[in-house]
N, C-alpha and C positions, 0 to 999 in steps of 0.2 A: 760659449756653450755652458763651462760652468756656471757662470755669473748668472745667466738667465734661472740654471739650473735650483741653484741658491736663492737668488732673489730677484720674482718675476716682477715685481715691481721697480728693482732697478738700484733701493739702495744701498746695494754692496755695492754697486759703479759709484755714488754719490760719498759714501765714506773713503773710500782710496783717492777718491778727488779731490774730497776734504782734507784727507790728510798729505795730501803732494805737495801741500803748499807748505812752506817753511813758516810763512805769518803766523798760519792758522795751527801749527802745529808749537806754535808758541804763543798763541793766546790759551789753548788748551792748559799748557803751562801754568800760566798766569793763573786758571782757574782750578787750578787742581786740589787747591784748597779753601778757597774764598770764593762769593760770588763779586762780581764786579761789573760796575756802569761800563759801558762802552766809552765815555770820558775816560775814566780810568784805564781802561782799558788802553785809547787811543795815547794817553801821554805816555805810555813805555815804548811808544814806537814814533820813526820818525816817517810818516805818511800820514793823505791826508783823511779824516773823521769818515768822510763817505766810502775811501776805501776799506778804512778797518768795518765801517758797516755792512760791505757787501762782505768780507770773510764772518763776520761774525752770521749772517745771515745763510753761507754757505755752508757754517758747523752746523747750525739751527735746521736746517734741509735735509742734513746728513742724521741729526740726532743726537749729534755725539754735545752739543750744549740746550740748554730751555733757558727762555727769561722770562722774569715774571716784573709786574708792574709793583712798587716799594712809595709810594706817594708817587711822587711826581718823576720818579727815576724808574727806570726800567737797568733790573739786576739780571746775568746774565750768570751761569753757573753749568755746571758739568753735570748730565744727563747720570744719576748713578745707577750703578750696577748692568754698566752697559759694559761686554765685556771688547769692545773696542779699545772705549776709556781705559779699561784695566789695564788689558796690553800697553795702552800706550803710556801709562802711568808707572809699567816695568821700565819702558825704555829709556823714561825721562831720566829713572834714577840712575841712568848708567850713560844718559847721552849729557858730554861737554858745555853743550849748549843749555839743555831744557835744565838740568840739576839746578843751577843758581835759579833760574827762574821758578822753579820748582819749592825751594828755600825761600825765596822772596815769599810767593805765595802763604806760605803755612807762617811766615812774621807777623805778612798782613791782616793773615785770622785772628793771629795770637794779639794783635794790638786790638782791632775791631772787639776780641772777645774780654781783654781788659777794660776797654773804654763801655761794652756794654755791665760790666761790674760794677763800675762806677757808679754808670748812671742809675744802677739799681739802687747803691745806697742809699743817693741824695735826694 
């Protein structure tokens, strides 16, 4: 009754469903401060490419990720200022699991945004 109450369209049911999953709440992770291919995405986990595609498709449903086409790659990245993500970007910093993955993330900006310095200069 609340849910409906909330959202007659349904996706407050679709974000708690996105987020029950352990995968998906660790690719979130992964995105919290980088965008990243779903290749990428897929080599941090040991399942196969069409499963991480159906979770990545279920964040995308939900809201809480968008991806956009980069050439020939499609970048996948966290929805901002959605206060889902917020919350769940509290939790990371304080959950076991997501922290390292969380710290991965913001390396992989910091290299990405070295390498894009570079390439400015040359």
């Amino acid at each position: 009754m609340l849910e409906e109450a909330l959202s007659p369209d349904g996706s407050f049911q679709r974000v708690f469903e996105a987020l029950a999953s352990a995968p998906r709440r660790r690719i979130l992770a992964y995105l919290a401060h980088t965008s990243m291919t779903a290749g990428e995405i897929a080599s941090r986990f040991d399942m196969s490419k069409p499963s991480i595609s159906q979770h990545l498709s279920v964040l995308e449903n939900a809201g809480l990720i968008a991806k956009k086409r980069r050439g020939q790659f499609i970048h996948y990245s966290i929805v901002p200022n959605n206060l889902v993500n917020t919350l769940n970007g509290f939790v990371q910093d304080v959950c076991p699991v997501a922290r390292p993955i969380k710290h991965e993330s913001r390396q992989i900006a910091e290299r990405r945004a070295d390498q894009d310095d570079e390439d400015q200069v040359i």
